[in-house]
N, C-alpha and C positions, 0 to 999 in steps of 0.2 A: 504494500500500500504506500503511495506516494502522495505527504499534503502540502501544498502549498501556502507557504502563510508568506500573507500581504498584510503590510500597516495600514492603516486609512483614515481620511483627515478625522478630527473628534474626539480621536482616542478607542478606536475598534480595530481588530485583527480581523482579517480575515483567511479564515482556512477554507481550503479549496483540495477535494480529496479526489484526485484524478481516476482513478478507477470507477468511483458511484457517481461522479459530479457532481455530490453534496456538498453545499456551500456553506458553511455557520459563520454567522457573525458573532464575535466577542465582544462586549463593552470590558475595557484596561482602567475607565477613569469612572469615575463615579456617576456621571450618564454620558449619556450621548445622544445626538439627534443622524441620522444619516437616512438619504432617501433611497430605497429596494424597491427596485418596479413590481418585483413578484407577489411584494404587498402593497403593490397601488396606492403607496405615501410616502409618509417622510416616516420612521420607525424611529421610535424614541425609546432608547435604554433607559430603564429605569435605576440602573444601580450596577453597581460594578458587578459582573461576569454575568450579567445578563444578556439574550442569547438568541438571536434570531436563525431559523435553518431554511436551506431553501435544496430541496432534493426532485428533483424531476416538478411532481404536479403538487409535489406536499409541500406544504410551508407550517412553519411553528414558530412560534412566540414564545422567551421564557422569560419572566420579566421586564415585557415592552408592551410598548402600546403601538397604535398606528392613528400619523395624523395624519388625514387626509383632505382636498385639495378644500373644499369645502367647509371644514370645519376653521373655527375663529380662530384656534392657535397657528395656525398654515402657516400665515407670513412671518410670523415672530420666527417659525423653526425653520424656516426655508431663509431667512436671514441670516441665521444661527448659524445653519450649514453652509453657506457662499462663506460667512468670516473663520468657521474652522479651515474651508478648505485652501482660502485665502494662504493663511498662517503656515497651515502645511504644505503648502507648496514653497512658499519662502523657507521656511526651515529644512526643506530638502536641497534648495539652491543653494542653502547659506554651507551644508554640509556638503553639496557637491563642489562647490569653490574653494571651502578649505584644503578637500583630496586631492584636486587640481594643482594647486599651489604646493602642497605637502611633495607632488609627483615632481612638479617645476622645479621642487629644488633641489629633489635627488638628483634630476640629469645635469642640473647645472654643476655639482659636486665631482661629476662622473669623468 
């Protein structure tokens, strides 16, 4: 069995089990908001290691909700999610520029 685990902005892991192509989502931080098409919202972790799975036609919830487009909280978590993923994508550039630099200076050494 082979799983793929991805970061992803928020503060959720994602594993990805290539044989079933079970997908679970992890909340790491104490919530999180991220939007899963397979549940037609924006899927709000309620608490750390709470647990969204998306397997073929099944989908499970373990300690989430689902806000969806229509409901009042929409915009505040669809905000929520543009500024986490904002932040995580800077904080990947800020770590790919360091590795860059770190590499620039071994060949300049060389």
């Amino acid at each position: 069995m082979t799983v793929i685990v991805s970061k992803i902005a928020g503060g959720v892991t994602q594993l990805f089990n290539t044989e079933t192509g079970r997908v679970t989502y992890k909340c790491k931080a104490e919530s999180a908001l991220m939007p899963i098409e397979a549940f037609g919202g924006i899927v709000k972790f309620n608490q750390k290691g709470a647990m969204a799975t998306v397997a073929g036609e099944l989908t499970t919830l373990d300690s989430c909700d689902v806000i969806k487009e229509e409901d009042q909280g929409y915009k505040e978590a669809l905000s929520k999610v543009i500024n986490d993923k904002k932040e995580f994508v800077k904080n990947k550039n800020d770590e790919a520029q360091k590795e860059i630099q770190e590499l620039e200076n071994k060949l300049s050494s060389l």
